[in-house]
DRENGULO-30228 format. One line per 2 residues: number of its first residue (from 1); for each residue z negated, x negated, y of C-alpha. Coordinates in steps of 0.1 Angstrom, whole numbers, plus 5000, padded with zeros to 4 digits. Layout:
! residues N
NUM	Z:X:Y | ...
! end
This chain:
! residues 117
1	4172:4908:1501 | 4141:4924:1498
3	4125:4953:1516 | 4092:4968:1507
5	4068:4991:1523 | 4035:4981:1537
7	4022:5011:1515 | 4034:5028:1480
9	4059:5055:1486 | 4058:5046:1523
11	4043:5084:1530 | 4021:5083:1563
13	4004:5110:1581 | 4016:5114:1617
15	3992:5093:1637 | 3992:5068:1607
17	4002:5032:1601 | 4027:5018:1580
19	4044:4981:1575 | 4075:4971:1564
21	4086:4937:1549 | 4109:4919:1542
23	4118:4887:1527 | 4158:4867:1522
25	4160:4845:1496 | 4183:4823:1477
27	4202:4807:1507 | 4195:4774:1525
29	4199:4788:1558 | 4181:4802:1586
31	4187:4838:1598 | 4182:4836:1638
33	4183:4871:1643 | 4164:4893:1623
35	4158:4932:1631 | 4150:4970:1619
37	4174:4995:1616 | 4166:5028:1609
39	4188:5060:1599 | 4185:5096:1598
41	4202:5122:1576 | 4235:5132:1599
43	4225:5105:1624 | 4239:5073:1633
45	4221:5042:1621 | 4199:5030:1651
47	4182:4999:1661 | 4147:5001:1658
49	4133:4966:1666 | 4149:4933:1667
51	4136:4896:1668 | 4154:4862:1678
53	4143:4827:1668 | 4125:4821:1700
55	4108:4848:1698 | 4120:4874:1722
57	4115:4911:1711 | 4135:4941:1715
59	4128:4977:1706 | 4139:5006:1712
61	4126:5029:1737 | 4114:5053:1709
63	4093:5029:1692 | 4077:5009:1725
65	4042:5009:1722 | 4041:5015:1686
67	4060:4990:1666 | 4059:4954:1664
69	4083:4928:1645 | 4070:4897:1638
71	4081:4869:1617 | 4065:4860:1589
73	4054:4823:1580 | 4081:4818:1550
75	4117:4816:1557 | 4134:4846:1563
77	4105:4869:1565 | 4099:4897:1588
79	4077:4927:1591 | 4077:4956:1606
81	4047:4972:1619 | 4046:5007:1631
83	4016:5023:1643 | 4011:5059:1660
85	4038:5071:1635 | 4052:5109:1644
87	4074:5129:1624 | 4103:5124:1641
89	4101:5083:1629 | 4109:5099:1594
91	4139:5078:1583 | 4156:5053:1557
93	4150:5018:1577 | 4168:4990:1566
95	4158:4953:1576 | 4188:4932:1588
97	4190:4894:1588 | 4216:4873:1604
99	4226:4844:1612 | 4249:4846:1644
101	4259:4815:1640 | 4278:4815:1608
103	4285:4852:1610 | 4262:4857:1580
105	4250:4891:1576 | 4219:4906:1550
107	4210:4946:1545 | 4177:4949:1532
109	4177:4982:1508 | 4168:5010:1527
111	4131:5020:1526 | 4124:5058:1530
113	4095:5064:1557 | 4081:5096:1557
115	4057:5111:1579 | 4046:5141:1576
117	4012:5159:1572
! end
């Protein structure tokens, strides 16, 4: 599984934009469920976005307004788009892919977002 930031370094200035990728490969199947997870230092892993096959959406309240997962075209793929960043989005974020149906689970490697003037 592989994660990568929508820019080097994934450093943003607060107000700033920043996408996040990424992309399963080497399995035959489908993941149905595909989401953003980000955690803090001393904080519990959170659930930053999420997106279903059909295309239903969830975010977190913290993120509404600002972030947007999509689906890529290829396989597997998802992005992250966050817009409006503020310091306090500063986190590792970790893309999770699934498929519910087989009770197959993917961590992404976390990607460090920083956002900070």
């Amino acid at each position: 599984l592989m994660c990568t930031a929508g820019v080097w370094g994934g450093l943003v200035q607060p107000g700033g934009s920043l996408r996040l990728s990424c992309v399963l490969s080497g399995t035959i199947f489908s993941m149905n469920v595909m989401g953003w997870y980000r955690q803090s230092p001393g904080k519990e892993r959170e659930l930053v976005a999420s997106i279903i096959s059909g295309g239903t959406t969830t975010y977190a309240d913290s993120v509404k307004g600002r972030f947007s997962i999509s689906k890529g075209n290829a396989k597997n793929t998802v992005y992250l788009q966050m817009d409006s960043l503020k310091p306090e989005d500063t986190a590792v974020y970790y893309c999770k892919m699934r498929n519910s149906w087989r009770e197959m689970n993917y961590w992404g490697n976390g990607t460090q977002v920083t956002v900070s003037s």
